[in-house]
Backbone and ligand atoms as CSV (ligand in chain L), in Angstrom:
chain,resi,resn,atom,element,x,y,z
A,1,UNK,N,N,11.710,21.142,-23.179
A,1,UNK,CA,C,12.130,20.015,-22.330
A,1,UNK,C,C,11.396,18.730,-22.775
A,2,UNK,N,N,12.246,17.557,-22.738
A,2,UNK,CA,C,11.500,16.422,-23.294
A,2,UNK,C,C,10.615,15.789,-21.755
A,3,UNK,N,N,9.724,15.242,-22.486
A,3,UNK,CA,C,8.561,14.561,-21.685
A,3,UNK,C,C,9.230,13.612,-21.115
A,4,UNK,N,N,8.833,13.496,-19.469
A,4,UNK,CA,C,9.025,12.123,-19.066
A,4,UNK,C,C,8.683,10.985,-19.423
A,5,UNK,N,N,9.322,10.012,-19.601
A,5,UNK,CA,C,9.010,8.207,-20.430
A,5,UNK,C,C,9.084,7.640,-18.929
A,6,UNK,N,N,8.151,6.596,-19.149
A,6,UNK,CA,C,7.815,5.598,-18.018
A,6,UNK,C,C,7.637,4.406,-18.988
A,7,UNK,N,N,8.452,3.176,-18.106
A,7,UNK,CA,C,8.036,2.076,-18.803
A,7,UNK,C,C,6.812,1.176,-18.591
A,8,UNK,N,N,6.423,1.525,-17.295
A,8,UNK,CA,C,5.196,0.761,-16.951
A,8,UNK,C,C,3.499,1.469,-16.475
A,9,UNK,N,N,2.688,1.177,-16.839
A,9,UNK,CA,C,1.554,2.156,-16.015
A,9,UNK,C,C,0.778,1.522,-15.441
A,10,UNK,N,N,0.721,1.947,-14.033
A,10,UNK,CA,C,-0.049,0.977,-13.007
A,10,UNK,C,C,-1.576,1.847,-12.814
A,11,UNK,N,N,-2.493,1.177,-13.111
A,11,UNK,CA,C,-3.861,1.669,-12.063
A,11,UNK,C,C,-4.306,1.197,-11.658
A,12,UNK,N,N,-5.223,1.246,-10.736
A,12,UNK,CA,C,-5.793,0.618,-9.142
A,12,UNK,C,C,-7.053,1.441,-8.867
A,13,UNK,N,N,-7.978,0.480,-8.994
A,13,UNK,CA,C,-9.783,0.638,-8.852
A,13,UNK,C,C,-9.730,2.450,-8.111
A,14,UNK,N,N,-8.857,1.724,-6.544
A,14,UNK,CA,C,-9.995,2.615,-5.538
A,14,UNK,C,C,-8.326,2.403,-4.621
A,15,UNK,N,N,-7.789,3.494,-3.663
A,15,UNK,CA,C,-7.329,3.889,-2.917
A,15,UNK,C,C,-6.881,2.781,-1.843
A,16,UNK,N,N,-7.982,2.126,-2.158
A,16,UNK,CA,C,-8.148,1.149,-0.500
A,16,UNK,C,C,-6.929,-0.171,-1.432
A,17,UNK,N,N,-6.886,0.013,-2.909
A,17,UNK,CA,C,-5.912,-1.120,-3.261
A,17,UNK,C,C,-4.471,-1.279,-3.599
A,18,UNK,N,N,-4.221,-0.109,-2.449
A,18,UNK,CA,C,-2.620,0.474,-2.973
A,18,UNK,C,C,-1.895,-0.761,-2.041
A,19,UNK,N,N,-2.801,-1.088,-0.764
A,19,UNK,CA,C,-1.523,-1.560,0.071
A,19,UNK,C,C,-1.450,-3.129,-1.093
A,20,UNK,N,N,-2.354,-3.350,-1.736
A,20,UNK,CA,C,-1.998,-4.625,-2.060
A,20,UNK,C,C,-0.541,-4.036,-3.332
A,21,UNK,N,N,-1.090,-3.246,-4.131
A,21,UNK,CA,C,-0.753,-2.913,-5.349
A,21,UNK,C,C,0.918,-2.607,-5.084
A,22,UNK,N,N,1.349,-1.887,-3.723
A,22,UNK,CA,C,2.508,-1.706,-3.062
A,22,UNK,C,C,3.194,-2.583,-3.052
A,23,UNK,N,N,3.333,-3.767,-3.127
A,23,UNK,CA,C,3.844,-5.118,-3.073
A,23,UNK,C,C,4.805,-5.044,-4.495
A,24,UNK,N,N,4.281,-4.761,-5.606
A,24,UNK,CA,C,4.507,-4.854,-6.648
A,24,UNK,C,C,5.097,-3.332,-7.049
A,25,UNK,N,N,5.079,-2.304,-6.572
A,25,UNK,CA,C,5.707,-1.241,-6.787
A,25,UNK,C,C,6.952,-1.096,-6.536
A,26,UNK,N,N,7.311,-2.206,-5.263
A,26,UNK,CA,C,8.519,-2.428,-4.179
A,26,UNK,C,C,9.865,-2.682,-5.527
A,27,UNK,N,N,8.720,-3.828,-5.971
A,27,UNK,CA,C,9.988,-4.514,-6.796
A,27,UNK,C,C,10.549,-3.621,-8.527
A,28,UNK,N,N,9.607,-2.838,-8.506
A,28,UNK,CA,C,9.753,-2.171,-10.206
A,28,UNK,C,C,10.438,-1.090,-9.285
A,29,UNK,N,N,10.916,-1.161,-8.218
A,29,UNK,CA,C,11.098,0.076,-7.446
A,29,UNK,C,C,12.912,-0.167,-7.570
A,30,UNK,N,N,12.930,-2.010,-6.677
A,30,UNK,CA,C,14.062,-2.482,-6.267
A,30,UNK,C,C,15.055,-2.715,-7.772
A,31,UNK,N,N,14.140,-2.679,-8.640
A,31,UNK,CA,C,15.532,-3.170,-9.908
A,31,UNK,C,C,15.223,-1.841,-10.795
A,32,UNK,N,N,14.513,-0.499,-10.468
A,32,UNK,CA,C,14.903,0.742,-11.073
A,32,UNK,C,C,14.508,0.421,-12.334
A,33,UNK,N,N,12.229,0.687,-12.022
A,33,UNK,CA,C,11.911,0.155,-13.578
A,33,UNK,C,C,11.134,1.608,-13.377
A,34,UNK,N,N,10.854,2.269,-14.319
A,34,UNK,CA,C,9.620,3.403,-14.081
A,34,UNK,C,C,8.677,3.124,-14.561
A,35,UNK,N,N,7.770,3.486,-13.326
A,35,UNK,CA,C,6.464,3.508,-13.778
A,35,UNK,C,C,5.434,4.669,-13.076
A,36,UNK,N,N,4.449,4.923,-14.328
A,36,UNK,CA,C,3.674,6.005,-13.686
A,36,UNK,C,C,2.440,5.073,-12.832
A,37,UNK,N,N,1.991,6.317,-11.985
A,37,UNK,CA,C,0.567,5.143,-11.238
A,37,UNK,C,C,-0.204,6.035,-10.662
A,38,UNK,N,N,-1.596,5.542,-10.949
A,38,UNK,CA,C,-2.656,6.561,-10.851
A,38,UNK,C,C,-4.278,5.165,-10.367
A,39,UNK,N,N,-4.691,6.254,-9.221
A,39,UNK,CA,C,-6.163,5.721,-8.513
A,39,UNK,C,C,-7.066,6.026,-10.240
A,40,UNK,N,N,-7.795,5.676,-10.718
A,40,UNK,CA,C,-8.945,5.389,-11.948
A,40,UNK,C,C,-9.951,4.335,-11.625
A,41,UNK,N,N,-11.210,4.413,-11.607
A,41,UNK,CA,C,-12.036,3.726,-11.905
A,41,UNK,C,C,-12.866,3.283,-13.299
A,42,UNK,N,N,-13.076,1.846,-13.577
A,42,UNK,CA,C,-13.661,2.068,-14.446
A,42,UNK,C,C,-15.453,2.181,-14.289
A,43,UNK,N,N,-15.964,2.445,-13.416
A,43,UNK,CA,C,-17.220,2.390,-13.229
A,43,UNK,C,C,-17.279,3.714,-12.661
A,44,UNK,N,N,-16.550,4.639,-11.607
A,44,UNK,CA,C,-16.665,5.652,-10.984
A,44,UNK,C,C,-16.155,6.995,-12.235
A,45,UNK,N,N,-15.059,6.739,-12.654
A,45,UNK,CA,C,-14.564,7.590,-13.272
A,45,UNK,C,C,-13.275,6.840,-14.408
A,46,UNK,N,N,-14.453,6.515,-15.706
A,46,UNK,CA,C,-13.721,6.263,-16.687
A,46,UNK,C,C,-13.105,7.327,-17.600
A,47,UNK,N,N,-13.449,8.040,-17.901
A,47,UNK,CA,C,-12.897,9.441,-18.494
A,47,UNK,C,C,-11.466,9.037,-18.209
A,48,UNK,N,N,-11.187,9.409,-17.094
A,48,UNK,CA,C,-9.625,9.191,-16.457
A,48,UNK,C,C,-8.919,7.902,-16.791
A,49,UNK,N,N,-10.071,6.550,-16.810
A,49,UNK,CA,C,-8.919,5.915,-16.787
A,49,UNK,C,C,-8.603,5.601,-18.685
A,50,UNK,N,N,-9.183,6.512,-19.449
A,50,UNK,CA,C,-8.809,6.609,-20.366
A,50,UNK,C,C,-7.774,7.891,-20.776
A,51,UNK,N,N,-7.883,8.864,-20.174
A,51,UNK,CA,C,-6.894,9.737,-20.173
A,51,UNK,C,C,-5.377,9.126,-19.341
A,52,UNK,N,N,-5.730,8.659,-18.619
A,52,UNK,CA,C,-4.666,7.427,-18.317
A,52,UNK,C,C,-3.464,7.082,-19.440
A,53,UNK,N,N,-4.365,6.221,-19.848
A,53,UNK,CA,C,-4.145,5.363,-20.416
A,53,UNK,C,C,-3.465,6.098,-21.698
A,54,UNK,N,N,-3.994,6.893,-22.617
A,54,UNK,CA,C,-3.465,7.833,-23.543
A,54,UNK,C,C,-2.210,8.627,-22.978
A,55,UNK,N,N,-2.272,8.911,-21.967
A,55,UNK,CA,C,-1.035,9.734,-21.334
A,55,UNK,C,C,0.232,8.401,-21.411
A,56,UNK,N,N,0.068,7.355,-20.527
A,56,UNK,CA,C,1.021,6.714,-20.566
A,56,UNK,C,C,1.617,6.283,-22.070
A,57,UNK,N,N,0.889,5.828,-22.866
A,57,UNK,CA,C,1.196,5.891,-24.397
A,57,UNK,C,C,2.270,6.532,-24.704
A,58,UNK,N,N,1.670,8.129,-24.660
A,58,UNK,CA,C,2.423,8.910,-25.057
A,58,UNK,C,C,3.961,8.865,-24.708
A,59,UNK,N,N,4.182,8.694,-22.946
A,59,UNK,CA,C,4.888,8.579,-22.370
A,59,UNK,C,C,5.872,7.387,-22.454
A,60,UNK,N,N,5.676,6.529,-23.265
A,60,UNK,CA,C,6.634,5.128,-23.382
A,60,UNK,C,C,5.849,4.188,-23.023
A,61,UNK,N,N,4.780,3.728,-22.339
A,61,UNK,CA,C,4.612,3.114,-21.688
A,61,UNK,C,C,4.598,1.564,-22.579
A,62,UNK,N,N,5.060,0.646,-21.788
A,62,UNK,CA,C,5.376,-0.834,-22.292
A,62,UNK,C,C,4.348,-1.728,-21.907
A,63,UNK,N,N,4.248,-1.678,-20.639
A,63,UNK,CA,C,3.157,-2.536,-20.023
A,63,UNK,C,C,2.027,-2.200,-18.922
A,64,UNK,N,N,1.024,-2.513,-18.841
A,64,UNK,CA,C,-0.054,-1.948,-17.949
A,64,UNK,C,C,-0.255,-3.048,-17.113
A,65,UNK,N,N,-0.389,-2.211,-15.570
A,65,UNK,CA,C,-1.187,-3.368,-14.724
A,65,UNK,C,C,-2.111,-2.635,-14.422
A,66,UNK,N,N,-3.193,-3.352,-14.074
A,66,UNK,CA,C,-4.320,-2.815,-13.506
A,66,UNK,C,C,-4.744,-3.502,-12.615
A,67,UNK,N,N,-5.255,-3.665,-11.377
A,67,UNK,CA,C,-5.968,-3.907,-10.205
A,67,UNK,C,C,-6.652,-3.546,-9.438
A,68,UNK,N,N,-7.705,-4.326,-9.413
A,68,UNK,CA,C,-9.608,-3.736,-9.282
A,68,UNK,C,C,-9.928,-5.306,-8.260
A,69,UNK,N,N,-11.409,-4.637,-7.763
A,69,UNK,CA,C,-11.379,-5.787,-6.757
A,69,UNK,C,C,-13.368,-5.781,-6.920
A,70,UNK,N,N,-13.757,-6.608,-6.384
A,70,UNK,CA,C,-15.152,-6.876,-6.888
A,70,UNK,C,C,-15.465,-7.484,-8.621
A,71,UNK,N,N,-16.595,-6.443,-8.574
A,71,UNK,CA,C,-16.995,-6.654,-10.563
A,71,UNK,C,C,-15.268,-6.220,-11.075
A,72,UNK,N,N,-14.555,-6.545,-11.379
A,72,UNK,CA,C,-13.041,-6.164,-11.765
A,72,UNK,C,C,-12.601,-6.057,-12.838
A,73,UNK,N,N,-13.883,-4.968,-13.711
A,73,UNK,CA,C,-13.936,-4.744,-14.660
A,73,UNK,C,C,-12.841,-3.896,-15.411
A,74,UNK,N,N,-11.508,-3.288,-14.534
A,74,UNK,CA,C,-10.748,-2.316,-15.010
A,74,UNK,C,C,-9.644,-2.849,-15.745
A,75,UNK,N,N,-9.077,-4.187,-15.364
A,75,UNK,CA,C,-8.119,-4.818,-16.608
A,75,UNK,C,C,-8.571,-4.503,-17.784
A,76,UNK,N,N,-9.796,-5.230,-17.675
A,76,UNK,CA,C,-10.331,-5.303,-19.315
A,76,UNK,C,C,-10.763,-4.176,-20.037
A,77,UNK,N,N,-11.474,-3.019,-18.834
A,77,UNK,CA,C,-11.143,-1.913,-19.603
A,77,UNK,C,C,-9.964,-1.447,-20.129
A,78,UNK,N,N,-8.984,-1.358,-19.406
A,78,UNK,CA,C,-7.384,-0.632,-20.032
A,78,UNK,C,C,-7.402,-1.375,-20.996
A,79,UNK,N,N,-7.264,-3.356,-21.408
A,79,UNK,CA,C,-6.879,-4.051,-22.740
A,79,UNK,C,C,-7.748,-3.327,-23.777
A,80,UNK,N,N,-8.746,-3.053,-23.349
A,80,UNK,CA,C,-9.601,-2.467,-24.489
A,80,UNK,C,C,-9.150,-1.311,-25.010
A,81,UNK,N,N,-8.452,-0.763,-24.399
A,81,UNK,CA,C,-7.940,0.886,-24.576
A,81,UNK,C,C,-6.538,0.458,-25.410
A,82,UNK,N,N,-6.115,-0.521,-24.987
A,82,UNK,CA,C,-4.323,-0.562,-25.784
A,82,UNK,C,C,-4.480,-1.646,-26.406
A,83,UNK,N,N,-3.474,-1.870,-27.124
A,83,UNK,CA,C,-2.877,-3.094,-27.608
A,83,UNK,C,C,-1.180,-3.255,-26.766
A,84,UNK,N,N,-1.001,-2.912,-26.013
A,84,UNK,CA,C,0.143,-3.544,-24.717
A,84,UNK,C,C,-0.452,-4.221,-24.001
A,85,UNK,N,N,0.502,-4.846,-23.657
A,85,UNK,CA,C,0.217,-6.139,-22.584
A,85,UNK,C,C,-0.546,-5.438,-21.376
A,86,UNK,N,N,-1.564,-5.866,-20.757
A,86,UNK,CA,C,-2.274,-5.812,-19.737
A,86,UNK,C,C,-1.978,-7.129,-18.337
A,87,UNK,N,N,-1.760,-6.482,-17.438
A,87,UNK,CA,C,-1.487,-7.728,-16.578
A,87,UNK,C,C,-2.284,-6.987,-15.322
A,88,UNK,N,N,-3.570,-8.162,-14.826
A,88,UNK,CA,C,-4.303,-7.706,-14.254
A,88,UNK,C,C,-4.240,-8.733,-12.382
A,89,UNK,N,N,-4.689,-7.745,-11.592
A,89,UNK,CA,C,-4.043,-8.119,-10.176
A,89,UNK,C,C,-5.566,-8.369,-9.450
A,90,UNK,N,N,-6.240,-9.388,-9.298
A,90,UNK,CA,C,-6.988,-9.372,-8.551
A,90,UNK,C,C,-7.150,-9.158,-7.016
A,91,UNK,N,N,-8.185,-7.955,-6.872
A,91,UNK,CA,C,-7.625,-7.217,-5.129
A,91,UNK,C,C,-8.931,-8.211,-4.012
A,92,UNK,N,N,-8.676,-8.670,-3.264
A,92,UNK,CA,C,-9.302,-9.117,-2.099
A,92,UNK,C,C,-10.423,-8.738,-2.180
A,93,UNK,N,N,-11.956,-9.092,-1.946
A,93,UNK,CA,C,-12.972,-8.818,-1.305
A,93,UNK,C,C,-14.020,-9.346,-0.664
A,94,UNK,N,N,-14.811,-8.822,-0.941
A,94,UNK,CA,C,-16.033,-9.679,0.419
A,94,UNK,C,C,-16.284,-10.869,-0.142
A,95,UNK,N,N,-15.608,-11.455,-1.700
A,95,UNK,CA,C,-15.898,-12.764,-1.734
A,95,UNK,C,C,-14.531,-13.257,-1.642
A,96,UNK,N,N,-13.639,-12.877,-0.922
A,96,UNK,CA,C,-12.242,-13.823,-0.870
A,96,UNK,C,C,-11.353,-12.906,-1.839
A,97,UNK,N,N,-12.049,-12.107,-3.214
A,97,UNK,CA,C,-11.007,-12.327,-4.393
A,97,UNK,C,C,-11.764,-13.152,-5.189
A,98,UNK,N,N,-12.705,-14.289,-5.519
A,98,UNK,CA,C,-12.815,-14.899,-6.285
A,98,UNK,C,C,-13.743,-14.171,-7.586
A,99,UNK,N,N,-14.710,-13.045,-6.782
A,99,UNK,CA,C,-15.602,-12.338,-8.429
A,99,UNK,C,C,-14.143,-11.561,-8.675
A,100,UNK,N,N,-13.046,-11.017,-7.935
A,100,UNK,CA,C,-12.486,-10.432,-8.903
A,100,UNK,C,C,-11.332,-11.234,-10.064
A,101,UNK,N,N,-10.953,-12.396,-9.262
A,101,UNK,CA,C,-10.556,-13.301,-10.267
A,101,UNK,C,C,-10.851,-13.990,-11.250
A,102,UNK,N,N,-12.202,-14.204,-11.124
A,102,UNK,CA,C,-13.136,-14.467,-12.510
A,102,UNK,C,C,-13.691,-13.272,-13.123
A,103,UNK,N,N,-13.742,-12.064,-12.893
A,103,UNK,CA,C,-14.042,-10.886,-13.823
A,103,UNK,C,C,-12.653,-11.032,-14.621
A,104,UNK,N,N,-11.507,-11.242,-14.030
A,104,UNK,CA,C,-10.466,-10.747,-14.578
A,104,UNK,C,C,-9.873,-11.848,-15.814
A,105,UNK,N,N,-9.841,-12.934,-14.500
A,105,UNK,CA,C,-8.979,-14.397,-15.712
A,105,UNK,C,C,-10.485,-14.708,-16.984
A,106,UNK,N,N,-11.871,-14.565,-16.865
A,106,UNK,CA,C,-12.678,-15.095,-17.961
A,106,UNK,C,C,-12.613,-14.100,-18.591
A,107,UNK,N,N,-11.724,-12.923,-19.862
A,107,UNK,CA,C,-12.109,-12.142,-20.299
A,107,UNK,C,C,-12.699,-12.993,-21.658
A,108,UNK,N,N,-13.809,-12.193,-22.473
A,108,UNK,CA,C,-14.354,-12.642,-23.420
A,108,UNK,C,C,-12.904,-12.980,-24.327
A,109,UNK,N,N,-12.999,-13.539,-25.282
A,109,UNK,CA,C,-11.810,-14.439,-26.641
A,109,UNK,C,C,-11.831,-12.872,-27.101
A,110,UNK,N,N,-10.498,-12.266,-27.684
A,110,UNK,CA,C,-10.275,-11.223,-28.290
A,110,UNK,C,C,-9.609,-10.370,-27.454
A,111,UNK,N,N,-9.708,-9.879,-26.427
A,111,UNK,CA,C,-8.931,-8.832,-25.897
A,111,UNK,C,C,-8.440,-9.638,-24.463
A,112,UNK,N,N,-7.340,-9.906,-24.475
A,112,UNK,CA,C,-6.783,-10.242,-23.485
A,112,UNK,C,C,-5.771,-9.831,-22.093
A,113,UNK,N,N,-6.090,-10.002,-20.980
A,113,UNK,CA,C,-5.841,-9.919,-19.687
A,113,UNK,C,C,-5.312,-10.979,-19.640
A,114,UNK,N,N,-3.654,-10.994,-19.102
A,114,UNK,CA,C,-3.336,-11.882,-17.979
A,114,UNK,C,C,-3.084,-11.457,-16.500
A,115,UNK,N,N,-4.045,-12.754,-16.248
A,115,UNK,CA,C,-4.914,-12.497,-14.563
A,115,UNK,C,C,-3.508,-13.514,-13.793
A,116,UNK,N,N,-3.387,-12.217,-12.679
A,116,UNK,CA,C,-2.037,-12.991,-12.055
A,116,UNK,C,C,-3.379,-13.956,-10.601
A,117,UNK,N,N,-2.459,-14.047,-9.340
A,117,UNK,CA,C,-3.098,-14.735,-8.341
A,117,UNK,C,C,-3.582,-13.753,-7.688
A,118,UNK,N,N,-4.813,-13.831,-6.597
A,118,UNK,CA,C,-5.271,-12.206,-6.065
A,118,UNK,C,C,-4.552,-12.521,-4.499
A,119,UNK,N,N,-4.094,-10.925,-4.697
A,119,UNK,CA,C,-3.335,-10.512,-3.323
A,119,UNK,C,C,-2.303,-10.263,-3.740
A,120,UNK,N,N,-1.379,-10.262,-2.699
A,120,UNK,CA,C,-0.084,-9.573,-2.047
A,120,UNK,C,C,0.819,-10.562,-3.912
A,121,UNK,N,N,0.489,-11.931,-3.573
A,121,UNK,CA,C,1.526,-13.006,-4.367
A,121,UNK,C,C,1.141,-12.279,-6.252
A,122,UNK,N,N,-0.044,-11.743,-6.452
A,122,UNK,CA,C,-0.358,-11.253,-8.002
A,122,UNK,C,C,0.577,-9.895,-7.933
A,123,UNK,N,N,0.049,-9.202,-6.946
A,123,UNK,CA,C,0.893,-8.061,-6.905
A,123,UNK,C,C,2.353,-8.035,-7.172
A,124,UNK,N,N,3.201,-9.013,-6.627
A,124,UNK,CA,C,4.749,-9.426,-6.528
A,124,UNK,C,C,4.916,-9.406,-8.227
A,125,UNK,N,N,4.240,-10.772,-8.336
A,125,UNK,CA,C,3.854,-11.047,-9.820
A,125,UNK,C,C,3.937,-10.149,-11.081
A,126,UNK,N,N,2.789,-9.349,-11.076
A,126,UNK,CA,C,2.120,-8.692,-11.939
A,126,UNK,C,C,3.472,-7.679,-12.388
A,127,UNK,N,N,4.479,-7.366,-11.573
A,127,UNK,CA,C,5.729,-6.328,-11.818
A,127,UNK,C,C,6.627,-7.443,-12.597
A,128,UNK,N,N,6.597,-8.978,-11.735
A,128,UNK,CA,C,8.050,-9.728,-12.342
A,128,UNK,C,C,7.589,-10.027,-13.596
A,129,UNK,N,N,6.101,-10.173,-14.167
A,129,UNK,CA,C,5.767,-10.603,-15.291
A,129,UNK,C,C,5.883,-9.122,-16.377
A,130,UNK,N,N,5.711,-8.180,-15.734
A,130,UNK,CA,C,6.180,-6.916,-16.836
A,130,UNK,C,C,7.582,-6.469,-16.885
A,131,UNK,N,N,8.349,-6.859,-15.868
A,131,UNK,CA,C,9.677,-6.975,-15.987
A,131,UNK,C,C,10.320,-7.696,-17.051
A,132,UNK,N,N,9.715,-9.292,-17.285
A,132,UNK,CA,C,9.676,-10.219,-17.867
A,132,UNK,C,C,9.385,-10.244,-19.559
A,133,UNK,N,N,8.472,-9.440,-19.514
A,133,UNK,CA,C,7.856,-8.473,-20.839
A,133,UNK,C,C,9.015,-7.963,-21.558
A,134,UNK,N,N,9.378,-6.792,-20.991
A,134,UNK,CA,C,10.116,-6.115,-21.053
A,134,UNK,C,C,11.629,-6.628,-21.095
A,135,UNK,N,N,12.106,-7.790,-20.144
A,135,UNK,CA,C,13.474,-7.988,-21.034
A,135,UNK,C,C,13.379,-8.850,-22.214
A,136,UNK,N,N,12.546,-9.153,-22.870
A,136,UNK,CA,C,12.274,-9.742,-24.092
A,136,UNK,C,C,13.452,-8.762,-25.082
A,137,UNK,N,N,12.851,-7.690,-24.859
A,137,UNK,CA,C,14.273,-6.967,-25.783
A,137,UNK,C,C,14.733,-6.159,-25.336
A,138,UNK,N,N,15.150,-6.028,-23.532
A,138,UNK,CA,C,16.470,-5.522,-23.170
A,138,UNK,C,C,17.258,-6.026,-22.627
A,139,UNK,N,N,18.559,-6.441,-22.318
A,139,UNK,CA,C,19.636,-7.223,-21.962
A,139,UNK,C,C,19.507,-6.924,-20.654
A,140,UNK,N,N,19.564,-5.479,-20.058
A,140,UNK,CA,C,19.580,-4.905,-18.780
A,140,UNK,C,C,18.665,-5.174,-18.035
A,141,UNK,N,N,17.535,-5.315,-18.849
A,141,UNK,CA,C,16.182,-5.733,-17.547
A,141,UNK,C,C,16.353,-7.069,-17.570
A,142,UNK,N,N,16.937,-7.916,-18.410
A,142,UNK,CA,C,16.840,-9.205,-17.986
A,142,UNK,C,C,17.991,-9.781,-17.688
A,143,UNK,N,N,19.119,-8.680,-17.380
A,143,UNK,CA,C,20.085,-8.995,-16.325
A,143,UNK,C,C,19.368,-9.098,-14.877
A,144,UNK,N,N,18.554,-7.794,-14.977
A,144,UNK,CA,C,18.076,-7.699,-13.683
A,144,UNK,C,C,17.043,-8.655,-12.590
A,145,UNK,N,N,16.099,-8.669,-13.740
A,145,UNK,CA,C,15.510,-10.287,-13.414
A,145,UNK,C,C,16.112,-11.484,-12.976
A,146,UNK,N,N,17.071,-11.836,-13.505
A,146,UNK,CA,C,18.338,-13.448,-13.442
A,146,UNK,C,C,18.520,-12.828,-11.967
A,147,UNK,N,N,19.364,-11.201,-11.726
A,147,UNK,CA,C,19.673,-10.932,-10.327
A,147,UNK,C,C,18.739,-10.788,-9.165
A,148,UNK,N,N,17.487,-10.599,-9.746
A,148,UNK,CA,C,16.038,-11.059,-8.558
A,148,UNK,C,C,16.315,-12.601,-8.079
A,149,UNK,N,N,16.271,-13.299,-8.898
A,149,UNK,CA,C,15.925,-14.746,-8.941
A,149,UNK,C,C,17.216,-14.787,-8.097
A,150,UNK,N,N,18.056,-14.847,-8.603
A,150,UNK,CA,C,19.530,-15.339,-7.450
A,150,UNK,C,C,19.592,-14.813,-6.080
A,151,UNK,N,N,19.106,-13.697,-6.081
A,151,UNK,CA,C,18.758,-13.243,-4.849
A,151,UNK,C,C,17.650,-14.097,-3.828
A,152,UNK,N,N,16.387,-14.482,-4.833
A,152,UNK,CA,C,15.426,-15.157,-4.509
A,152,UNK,C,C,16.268,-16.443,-3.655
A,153,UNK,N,N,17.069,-16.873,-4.335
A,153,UNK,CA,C,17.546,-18.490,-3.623
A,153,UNK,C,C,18.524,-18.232,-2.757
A,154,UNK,N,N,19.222,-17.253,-3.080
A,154,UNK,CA,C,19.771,-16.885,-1.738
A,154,UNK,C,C,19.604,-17.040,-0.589
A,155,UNK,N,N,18.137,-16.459,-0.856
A,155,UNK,CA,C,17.159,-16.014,0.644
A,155,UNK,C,C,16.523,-17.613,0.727
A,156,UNK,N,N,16.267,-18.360,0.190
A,156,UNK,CA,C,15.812,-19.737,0.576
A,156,UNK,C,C,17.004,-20.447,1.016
A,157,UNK,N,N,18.113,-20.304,0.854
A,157,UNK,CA,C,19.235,-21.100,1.211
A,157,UNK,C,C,19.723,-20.372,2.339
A,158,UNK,N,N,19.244,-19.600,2.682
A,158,UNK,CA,C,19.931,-19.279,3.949
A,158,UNK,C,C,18.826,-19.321,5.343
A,159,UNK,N,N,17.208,-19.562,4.638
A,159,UNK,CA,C,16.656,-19.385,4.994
A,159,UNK,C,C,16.570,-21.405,5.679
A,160,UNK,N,N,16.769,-22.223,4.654
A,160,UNK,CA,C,16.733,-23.490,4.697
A,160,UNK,C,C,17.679,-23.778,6.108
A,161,UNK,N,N,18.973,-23.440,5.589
A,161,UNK,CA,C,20.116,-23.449,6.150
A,161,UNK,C,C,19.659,-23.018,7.813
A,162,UNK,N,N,18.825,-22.019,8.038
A,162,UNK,CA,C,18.281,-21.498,9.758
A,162,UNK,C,C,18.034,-22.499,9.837
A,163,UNK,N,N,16.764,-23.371,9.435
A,163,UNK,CA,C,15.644,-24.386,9.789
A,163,UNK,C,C,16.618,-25.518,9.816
A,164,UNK,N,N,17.736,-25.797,8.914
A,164,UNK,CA,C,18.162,-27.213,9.358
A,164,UNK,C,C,19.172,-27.045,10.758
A,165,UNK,N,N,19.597,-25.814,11.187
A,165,UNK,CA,C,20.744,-25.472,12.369
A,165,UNK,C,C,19.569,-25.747,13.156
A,166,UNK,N,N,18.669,-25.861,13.038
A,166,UNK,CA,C,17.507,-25.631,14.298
A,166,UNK,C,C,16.906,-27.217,14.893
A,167,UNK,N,N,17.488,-28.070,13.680
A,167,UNK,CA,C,16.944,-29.572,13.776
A,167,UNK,C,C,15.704,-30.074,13.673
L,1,RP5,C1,C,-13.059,-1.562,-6.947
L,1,RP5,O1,O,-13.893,-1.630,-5.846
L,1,RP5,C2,C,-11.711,-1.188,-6.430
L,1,RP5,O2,O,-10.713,-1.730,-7.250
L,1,RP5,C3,C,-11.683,-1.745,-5.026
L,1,RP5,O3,O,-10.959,-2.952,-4.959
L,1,RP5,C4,C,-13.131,-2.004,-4.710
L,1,RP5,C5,C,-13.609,-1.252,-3.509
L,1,RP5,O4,O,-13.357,0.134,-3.682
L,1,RP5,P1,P,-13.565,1.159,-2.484
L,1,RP5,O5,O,-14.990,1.052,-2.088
L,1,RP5,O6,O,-12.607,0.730,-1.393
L,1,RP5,O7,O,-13.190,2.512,-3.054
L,1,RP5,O8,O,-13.505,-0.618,-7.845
């Protein structure tokens, strides 16, 4: 039997960062993208998030997100592990989000992370930008994208449209 292919591989520090990370699953969910996704630490339990990371390989994988919150050292671990795009989600913490947005957006020159916004809005993100990746060379995913976006204004034009009936 052939191996399952996934196009995307998501990991996430610690348990507590799914509800953010969920945001962004919704949508690789809503336009029927696969992806595998797995809890890894890179400070608790790197082993894994290198067996991770080798598994998804194997498996197709196109693009990685990763999202870690504090020292938010796990983007930059996975870039270090691949040469695929890494797109990293900074998760909320006792400083706002901001050490994990500067662990993430200052990676040293050479191995690169792109650091979306931290929270719910990176999370959204971090899927439309590997979506985005990815229809680079497929027609179908970037049909699908154009049909996010139209949808997107949809929902502002009808949404506009309440607020001006309302005066
Ligand atoms: C990071 O530490 C995780 O990504 C998480 O955002 C943060 C806190 O983890 P828990 O203490 O909730 O497991 O590694």
């Amino acid at each position: 039997m052939a191996a399952r292919t996934y196009l995307v591989g998501i990991i996430m520090g610690s348990d507590s960062d799914y509800s953010v990370v969920s945001h962004g699953i919704e949508i690789l969910k809503k336009l029927s993208i696969s992806y595998k996704v797995t809890v890894a630490s890179a400070h608790r339990t790197p082993q894994k998030v290198r067996q991770f990371i080798a598994a998804c390989e194997k498996q197709g994988v196109q693009v990685f997100i990763a999202a870690a919150g504090g020292a938010a050292h796990l983007p930059g671990m996975v870039a270090a592990e691949t040469i695929k795009p890494v797109i990293g989600i900074p998760i909320t913490s006792t400083l706002s989000g901001f050490d994990s947005l500067l662990s993430i957006v200052q990676m040293p020159g050479g191995i690169p992370v792109a650091a979306m916004a931290i929270g719910k809005a990176g999370a959204k993100n971090a899927a439309l930008l590997a979506v985005a990746i990815m229809a680079l060379r497929n027609s179908q995913t970037a049909k699908k994208l154009l049909a996010y976006r139209d949808e997107m204004k949809k929902e502002v034009e009808r949404k506009a449209k309440n607020i001006e009936s309302q005066g």
